[in-house]
DRENPA-3360 file (N, C-alpha, C; in nm, 2 decimals, always signed):
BEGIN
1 = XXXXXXXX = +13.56/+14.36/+14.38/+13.59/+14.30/+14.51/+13.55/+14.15/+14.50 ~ +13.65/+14.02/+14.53/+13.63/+13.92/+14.54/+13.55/+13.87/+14.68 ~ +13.43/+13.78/+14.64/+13.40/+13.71/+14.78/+13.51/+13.62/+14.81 ~ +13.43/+13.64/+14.99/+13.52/+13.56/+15.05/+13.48/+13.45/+15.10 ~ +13.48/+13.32/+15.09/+13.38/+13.22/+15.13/+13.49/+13.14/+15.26 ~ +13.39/+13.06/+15.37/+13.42/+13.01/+15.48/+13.45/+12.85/+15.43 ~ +13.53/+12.81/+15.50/+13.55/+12.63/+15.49/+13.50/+12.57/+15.61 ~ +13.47/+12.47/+15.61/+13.36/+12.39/+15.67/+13.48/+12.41/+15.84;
9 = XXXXXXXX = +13.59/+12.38/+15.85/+13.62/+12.42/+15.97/+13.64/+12.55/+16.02 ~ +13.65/+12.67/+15.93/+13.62/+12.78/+15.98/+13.47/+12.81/+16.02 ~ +13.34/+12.80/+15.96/+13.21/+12.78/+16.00/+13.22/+12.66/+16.10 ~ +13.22/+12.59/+16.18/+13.18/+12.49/+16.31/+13.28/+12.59/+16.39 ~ +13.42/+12.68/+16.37/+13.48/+12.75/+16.47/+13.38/+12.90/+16.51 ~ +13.32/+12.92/+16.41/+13.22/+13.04/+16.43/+13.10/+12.99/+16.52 ~ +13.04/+12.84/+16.46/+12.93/+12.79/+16.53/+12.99/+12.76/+16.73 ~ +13.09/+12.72/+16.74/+13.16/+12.70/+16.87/+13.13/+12.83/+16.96;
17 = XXXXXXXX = +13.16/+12.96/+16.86/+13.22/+13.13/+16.91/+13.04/+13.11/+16.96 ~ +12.90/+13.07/+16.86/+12.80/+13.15/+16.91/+12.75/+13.06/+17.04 ~ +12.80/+12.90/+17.03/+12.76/+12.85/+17.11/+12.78/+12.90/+17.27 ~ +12.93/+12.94/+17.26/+12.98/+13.04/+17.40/+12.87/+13.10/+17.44 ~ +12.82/+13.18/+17.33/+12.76/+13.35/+17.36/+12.66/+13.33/+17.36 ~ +12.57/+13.25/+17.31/+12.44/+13.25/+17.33/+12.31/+13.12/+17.38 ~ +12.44/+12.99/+17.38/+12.42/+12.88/+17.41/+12.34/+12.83/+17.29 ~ +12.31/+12.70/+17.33/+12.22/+12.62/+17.21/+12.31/+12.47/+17.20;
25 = XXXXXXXX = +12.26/+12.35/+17.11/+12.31/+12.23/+17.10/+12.45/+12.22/+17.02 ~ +12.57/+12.18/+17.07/+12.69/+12.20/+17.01/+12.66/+12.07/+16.95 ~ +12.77/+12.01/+16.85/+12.78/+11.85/+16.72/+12.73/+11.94/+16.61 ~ +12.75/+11.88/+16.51/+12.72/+11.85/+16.38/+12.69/+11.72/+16.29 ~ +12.50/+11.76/+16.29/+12.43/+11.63/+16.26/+12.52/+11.57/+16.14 ~ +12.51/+11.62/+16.04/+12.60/+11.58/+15.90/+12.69/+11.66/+15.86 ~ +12.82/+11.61/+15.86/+12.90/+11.66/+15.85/+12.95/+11.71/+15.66 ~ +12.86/+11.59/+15.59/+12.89/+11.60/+15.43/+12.80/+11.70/+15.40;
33 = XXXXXXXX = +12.67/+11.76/+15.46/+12.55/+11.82/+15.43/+12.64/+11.98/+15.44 ~ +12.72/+12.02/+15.59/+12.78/+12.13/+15.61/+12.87/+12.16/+15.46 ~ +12.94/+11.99/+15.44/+13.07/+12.07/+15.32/+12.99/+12.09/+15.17 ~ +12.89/+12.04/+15.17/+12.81/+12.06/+15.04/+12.73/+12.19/+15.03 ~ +12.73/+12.22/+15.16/+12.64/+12.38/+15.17/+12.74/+12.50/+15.16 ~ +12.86/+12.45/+15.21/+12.96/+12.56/+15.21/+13.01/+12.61/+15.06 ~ +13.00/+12.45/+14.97/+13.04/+12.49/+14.84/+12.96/+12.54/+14.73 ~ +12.86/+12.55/+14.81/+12.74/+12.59/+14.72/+12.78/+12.73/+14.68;
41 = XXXXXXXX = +12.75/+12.86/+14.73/+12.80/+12.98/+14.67/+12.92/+13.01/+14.56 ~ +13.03/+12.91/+14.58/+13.08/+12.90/+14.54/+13.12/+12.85/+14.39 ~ +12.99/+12.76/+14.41/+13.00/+12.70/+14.23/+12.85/+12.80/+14.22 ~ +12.81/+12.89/+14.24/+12.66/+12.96/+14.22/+12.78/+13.08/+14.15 ~ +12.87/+13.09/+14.24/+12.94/+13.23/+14.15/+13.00/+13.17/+14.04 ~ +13.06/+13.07/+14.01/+13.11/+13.02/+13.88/+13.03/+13.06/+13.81 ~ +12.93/+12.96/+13.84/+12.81/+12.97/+13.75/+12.76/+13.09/+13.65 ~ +12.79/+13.22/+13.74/+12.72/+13.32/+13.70/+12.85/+13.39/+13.62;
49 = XXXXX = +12.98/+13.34/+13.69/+13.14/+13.40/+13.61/+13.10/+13.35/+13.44 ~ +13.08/+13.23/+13.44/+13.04/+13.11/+13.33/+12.96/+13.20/+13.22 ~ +12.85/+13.23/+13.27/+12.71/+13.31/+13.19/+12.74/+13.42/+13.14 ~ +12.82/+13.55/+13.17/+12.90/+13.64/+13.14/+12.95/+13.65/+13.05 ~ +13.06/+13.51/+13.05/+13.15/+13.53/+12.94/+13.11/+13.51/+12.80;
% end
């Protein structure tokens, strides 16, 4: 089974969904901090694709 990882505008469209539903501060302090965290899992699975082989 492949993961499935989110892009920085799909996460702020989920953050929007919870803001609806449960309130709290809408923006995004840093917006390079979100796309660097999103890519993270994703070079952590290379990573481990990498070590395997």
């Amino acid at each position: 089974m492949n993961p499935v990882f989110h892009e920085p505008g799909e996460i702020i469209l989920i953050h929007q969904d919870q803001l609806k539903r449960y309130g709290g501060d809408a923006g995004i302090r840093d917006m390079g901090l979100l796309q660097l965290a999103s890519s993270m899992p994703r070079a952590g699975i290379a990573d481990n694709t990498c070590m395997k082989i």
